[in-house]
C-alpha positions as CSV (number, residue, x, y, z in Angstrom):
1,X,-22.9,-40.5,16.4
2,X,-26.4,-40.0,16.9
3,X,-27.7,-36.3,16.8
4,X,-28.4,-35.8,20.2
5,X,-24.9,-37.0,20.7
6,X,-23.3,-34.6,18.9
7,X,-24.9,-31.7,20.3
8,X,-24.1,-32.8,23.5
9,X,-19.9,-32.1,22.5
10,X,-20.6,-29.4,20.2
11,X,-18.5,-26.3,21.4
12,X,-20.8,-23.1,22.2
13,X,-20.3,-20.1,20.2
14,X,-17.3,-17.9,20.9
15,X,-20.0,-15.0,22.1
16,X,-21.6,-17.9,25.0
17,X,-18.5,-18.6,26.0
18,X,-17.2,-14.5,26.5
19,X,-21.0,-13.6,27.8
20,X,-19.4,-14.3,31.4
21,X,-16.5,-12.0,30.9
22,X,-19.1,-9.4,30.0
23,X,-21.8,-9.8,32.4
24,X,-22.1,-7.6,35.2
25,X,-20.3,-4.6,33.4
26,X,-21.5,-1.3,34.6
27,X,-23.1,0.4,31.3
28,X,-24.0,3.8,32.5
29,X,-19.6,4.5,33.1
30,X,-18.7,2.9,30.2
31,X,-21.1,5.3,28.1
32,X,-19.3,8.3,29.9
33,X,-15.8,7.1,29.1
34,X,-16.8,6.5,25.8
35,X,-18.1,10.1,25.2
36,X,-15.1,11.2,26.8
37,X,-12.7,9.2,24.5
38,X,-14.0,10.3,21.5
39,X,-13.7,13.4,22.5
40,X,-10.2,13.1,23.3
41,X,-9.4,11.4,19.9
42,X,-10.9,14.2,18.1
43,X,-9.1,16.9,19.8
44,X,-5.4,15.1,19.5
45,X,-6.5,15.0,15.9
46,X,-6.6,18.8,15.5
47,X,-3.8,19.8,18.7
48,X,-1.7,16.7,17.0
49,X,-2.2,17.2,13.4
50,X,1.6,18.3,12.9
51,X,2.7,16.7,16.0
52,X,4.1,13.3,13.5
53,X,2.3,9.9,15.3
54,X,0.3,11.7,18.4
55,X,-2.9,10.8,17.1
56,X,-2.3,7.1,16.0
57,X,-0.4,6.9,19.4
58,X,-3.2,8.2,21.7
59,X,-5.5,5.8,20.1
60,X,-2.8,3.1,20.9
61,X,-2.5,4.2,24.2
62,X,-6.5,3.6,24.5
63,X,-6.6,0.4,23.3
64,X,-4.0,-0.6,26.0
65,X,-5.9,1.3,28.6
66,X,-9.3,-0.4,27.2
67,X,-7.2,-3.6,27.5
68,X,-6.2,-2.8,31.1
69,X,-9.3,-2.1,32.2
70,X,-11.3,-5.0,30.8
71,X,-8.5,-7.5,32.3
72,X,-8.4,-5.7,35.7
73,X,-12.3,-6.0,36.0
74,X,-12.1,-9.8,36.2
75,X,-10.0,-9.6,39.7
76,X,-12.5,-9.6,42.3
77,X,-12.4,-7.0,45.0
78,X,-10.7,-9.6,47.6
79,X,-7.9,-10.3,45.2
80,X,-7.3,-7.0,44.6
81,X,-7.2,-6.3,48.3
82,X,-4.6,-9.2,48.5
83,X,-2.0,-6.9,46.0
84,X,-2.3,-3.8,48.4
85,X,0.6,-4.4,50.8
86,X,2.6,-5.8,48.0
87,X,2.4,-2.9,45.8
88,X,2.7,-0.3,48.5
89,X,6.1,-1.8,49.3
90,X,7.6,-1.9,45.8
91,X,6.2,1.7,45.1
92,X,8.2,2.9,48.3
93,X,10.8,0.7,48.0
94,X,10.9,2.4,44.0
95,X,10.9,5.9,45.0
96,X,14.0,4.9,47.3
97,X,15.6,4.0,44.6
98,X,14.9,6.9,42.7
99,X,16.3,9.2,45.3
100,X,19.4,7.3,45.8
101,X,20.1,6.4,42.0
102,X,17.7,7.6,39.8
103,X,17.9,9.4,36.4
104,X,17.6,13.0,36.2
105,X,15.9,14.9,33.2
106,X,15.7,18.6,33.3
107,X,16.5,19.3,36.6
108,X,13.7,16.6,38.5
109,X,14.7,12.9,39.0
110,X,11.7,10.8,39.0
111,X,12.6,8.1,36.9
112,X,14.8,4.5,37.9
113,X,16.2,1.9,35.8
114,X,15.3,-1.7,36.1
115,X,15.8,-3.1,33.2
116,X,13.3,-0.8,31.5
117,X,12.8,2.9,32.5
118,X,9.8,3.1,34.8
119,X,8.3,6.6,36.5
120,X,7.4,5.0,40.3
121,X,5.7,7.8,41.3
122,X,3.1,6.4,38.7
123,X,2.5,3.6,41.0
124,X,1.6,5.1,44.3
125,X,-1.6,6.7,42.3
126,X,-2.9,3.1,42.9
127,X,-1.3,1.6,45.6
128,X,-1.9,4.5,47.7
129,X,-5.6,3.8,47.9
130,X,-5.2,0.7,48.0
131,X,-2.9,0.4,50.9
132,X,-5.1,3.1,53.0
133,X,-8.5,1.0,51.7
134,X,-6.5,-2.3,52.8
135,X,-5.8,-0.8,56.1
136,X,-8.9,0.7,57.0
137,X,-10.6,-3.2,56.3
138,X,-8.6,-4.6,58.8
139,X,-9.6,-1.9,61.4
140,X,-12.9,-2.6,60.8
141,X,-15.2,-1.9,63.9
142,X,-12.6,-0.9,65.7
143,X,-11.1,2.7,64.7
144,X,-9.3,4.5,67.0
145,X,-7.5,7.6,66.5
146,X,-4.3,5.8,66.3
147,X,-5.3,4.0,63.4
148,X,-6.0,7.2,61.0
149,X,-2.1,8.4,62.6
150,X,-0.8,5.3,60.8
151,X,-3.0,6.0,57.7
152,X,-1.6,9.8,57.5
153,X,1.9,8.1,58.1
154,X,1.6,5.2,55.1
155,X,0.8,8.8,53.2
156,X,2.8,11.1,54.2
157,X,6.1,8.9,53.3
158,X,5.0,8.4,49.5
159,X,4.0,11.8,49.0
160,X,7.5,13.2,50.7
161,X,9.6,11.5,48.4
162,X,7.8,12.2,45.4
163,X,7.8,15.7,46.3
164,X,11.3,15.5,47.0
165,X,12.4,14.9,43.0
166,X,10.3,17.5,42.5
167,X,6.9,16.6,41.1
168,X,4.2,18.3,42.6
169,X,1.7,17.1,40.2
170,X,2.1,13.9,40.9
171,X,2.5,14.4,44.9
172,X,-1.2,16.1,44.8
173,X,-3.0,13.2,42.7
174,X,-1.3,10.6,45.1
175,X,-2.2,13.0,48.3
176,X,-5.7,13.6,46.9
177,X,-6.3,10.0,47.0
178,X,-4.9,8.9,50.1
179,X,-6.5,11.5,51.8
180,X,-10.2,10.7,50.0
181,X,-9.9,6.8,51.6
182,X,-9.2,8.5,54.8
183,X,-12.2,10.9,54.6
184,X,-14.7,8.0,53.6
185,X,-13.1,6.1,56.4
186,X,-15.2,8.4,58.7
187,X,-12.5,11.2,59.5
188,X,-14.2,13.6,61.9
189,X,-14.7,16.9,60.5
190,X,-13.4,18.5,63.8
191,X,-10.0,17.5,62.2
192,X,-11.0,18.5,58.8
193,X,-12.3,22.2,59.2
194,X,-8.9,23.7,61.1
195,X,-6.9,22.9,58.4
196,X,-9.1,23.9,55.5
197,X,-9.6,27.2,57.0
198,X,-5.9,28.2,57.6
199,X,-5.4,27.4,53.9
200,X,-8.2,29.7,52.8
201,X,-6.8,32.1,55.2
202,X,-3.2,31.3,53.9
203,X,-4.8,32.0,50.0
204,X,-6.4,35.2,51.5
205,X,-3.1,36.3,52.8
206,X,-1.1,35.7,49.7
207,X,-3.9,37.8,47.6
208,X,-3.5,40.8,49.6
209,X,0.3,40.7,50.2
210,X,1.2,39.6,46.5
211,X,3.2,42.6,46.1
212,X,5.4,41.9,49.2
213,X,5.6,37.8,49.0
214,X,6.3,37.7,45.4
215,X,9.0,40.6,44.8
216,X,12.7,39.5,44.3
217,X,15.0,37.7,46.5
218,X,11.8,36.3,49.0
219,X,12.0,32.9,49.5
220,X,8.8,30.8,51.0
221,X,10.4,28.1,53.2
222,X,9.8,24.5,51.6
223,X,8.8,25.1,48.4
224,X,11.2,25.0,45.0
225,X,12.0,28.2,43.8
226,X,10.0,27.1,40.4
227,X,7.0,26.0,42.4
228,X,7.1,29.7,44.1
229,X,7.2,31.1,40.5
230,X,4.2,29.1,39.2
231,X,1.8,30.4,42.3
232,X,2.9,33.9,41.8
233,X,3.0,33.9,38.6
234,X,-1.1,32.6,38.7
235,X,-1.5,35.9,40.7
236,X,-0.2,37.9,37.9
237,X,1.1,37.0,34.5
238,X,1.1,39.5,32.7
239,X,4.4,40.6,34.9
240,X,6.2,38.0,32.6
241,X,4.1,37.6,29.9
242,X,7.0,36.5,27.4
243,X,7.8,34.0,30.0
244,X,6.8,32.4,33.4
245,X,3.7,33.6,32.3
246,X,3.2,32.8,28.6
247,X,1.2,29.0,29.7
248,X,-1.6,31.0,31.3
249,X,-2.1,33.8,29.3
250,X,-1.9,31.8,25.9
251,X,-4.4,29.3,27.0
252,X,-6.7,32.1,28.6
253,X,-6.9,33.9,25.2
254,X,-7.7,30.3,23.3
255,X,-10.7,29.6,25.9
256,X,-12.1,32.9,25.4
257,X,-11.7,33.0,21.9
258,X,-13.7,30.0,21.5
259,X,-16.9,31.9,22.1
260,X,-20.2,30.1,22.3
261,X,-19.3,27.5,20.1
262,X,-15.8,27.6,19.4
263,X,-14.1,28.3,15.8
264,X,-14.7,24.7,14.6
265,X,-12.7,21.7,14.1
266,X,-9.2,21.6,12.9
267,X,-9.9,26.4,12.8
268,X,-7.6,27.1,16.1
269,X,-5.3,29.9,15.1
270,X,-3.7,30.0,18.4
271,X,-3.4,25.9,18.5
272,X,-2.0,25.6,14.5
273,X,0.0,28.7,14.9
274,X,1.5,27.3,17.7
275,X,0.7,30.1,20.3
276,X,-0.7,27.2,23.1
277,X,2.6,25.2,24.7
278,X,1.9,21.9,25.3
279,X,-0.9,21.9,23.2
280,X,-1.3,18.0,23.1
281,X,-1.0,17.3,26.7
282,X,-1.3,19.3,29.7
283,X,-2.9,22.4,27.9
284,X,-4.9,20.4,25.1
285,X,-8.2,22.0,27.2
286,X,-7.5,25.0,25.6
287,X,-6.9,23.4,22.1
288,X,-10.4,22.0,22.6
289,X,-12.0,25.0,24.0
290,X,-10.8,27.2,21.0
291,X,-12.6,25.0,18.9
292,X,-15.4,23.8,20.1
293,X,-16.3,26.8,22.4
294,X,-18.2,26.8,25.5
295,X,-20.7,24.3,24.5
296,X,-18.2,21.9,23.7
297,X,-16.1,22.5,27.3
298,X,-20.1,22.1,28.8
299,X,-20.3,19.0,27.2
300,X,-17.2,17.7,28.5
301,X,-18.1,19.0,31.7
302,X,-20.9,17.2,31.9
303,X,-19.2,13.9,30.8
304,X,-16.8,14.1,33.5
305,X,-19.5,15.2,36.1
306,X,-21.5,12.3,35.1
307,X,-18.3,9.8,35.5
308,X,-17.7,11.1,39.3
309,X,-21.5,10.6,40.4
310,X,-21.7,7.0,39.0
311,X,-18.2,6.4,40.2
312,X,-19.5,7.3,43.7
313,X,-22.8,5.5,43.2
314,X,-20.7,2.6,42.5
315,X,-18.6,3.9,46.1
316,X,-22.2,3.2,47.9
317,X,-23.5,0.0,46.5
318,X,-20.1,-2.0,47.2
319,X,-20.4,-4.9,49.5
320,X,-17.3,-4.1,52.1
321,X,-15.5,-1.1,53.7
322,X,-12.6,-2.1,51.0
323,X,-14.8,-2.2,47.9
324,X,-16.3,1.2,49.2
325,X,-13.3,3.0,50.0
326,X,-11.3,1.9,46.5
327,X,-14.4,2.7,44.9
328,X,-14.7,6.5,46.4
329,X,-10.7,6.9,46.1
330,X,-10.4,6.0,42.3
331,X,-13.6,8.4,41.5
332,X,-11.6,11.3,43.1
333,X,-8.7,10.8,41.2
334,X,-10.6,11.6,38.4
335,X,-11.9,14.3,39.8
336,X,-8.7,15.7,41.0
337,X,-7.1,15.0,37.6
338,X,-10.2,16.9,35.5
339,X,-10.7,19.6,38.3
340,X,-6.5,20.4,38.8
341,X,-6.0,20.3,34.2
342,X,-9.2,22.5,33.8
343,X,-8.3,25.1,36.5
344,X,-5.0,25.6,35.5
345,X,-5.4,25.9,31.8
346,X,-8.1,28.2,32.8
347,X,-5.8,30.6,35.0
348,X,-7.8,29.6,38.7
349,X,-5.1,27.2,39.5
350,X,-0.9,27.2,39.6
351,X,0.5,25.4,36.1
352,X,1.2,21.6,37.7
353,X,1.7,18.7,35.4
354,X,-1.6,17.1,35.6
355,X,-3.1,16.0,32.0
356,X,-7.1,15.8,31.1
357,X,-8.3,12.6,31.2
358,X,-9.1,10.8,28.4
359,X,-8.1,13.8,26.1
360,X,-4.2,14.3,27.2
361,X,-1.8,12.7,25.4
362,X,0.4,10.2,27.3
363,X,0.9,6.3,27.8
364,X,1.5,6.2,31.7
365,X,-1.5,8.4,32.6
366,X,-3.5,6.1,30.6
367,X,-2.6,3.3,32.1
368,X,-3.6,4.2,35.3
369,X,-6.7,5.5,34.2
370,X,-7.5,2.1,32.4
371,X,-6.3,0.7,35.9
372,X,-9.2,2.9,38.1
373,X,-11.6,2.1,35.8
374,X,-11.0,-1.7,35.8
375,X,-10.8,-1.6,39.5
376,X,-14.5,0.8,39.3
377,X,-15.8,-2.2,37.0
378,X,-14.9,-5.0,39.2
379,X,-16.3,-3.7,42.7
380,X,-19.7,-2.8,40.3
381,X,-19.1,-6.4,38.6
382,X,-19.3,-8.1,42.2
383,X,-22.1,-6.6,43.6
384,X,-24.2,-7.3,40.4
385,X,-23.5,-10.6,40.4
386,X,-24.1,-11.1,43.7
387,X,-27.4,-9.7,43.4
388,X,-27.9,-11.6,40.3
């Protein structure tokens, strides 16, 4: 076969062949989750040192995030759009099941068996947004007010049963992002500023008459007596610092102790001596602030700031209403999950379980996360290549 021939069939290399795959990737948010991972790997190292497989395990559950991510990003926006109602009905048609038949663990039952056991509260974190972002497509040009009653109904049923098993971590991430689509929908402030100032009146109300709503035997109607604990107990822990208390005033002591810049790696007396609960996941801020100090928390800060502004960038450049909406939705779960850990940990905020991303440990979380990044990529993805 003659020369030319031959190069005619030769088979490109195998990095021509996955260029495609990688073009259009947005570089500038996977720099930030990068920073943010190692970070995360290093403090699991030092919070997990004696905690057997946690560190091999978080860099698993990366790799399968990483994985997640890159395979999501090569759905295109429309596809994704065409998994919206689907999902949405299985999540709710899930959290059914968990109320009628689900397992219980320690007093909450948020888990269902289905051949495997699955948490389907996990799944509303995405198909929430995407059921609101699905809807608000098809409305198009024409909103009424109507149309953001059905959005606040497709919500409000999700969030009610999840709060019914009780998680209220998970409730606020999933409300959080249902109510971010229907903000960037155009919600009219008129119906945004009533509510936000009762709540700040409602906060006001609960500092001054701490005394009175929090002494024994008062009950606040529709909340779990544990949930009622947690807030009062954020008013004032040192009123049971040995216990309802212990989570906040442990990891307030490890962030201060940190100083400037922190005792050093693998140096946290209150993380080795084992003063922090829940060191490796939803108090592993306070692991990494002990060591690494304020610097270090600036740093991370600064990562996760810098994740939510191109996320949102990425919100404004999106060809449609759906792209734009998923977009802005998926950026403020990650601001909701970074904003609700850090307060928390830091004593601003009632203990919820919410982990820190990238730096928690735990496979579900991770998963989503690797899920709202591969949807972030392939709404930037589109519109580059259809620039390009």
């Amino acid at each position: 076969m003659a020369p030319a021939m031959s190069a005619v069939f030769d088979k490109p290399p195998l990095w021509k062949r996955a260029a495609p795959l990688l073009r259009g990737y947005d570089g500038p948010l996977a720099f930030a989750v990068f920073l943010l991972a190692c970070a995360g790997l290093l403090a699991m190292y030092s919070s997990g040192f004696d905690h057997g497989t946690r560190f091999v395990d978080h860099g698993r559950n990366m790799l399968i995030a990483g994985t997640i991510m890159f395979v999501v990003a090569q759905i295109p926006p429309q596809r994704l759009m065409s998994l919206a109602v689907p999902l949405y009905t299985l999540g709710v048609a899930l959290l059914i099941a968990v109320a009628l038949f689900g397992i219980a663990k320690k007093g909450a039952r948020r888990w269902v068996n289905i051949g495997v056991v699955i948490q389907p509260s996990e799944i509303m974190k995405i198909a929430m947004p995407l059921m609101l972002a699905w809807w608000f497509q098809r409305r198009e040009g024409q909103l009424r007010p109507l149309d953001y009653v059905v959005a606040g109904v497709l919500l409000a049923v999700p969030v009610g049963l999840i709060m019914k098993q009780p998680d209220l971590g998970t409730s606020l991430l999933v409300m959080a992002a249902g109510l971010s689509v229907i903000f960037f929908a155009g919600l009219s402030w008129k119906l945004i500023i009533p509510p936000v100032v009762v709540g700040l009146v409602g906060i006001l109300l609960l500092v001054v008459f701490e005394s009175q709503l929090c002494a024994p035997g008062v009950n606040w109607p529709g909340l779990h007596d544990y949930q009622q604990q947690r807030v009062c107990t954020l008013l004032d822990p040192t009123k049971d610092p040995l216990g309802k208390g212990f989570h906040i005033i442990q990891g307030m002591i490890a962030i201060g102790s940190g100083g400037l810049f922190g005792k050093g790696f693998m140096q946290g007396t209150q993380t080795h001596l084992e003063f922090i609960p829940e060191r490796t996941t939803d108090f592993i801020f306070a692991a990494y602030s002990e060591e690494f100090g304020l610097m270090g928390n600036l740093f991370l800060i600064a990562g996760f700031t810098f994740l939510i502004l191109r996320g949102m960038a990425i919100a404004l450049e999106a060809s449609s209403l759906f792209a734009r909406l998923m977009a802005g939705a998926v950026t403020m779960i990650f601001f909701t999950y970074a904003f609700v850990n850090m307060g928390m940990v830091s004593g601003i905020l009632p203990v919820v379980g919410v982990p820190l991303p990238f730096i928690s440990y735990g496979g579900t979380a991770m998963v989503t996360l690797g899920l709202g990044l591969g949807i972030l990529m392939s709404i930037a993805k589109a519109k580059r290549l259809v620039q390009t």
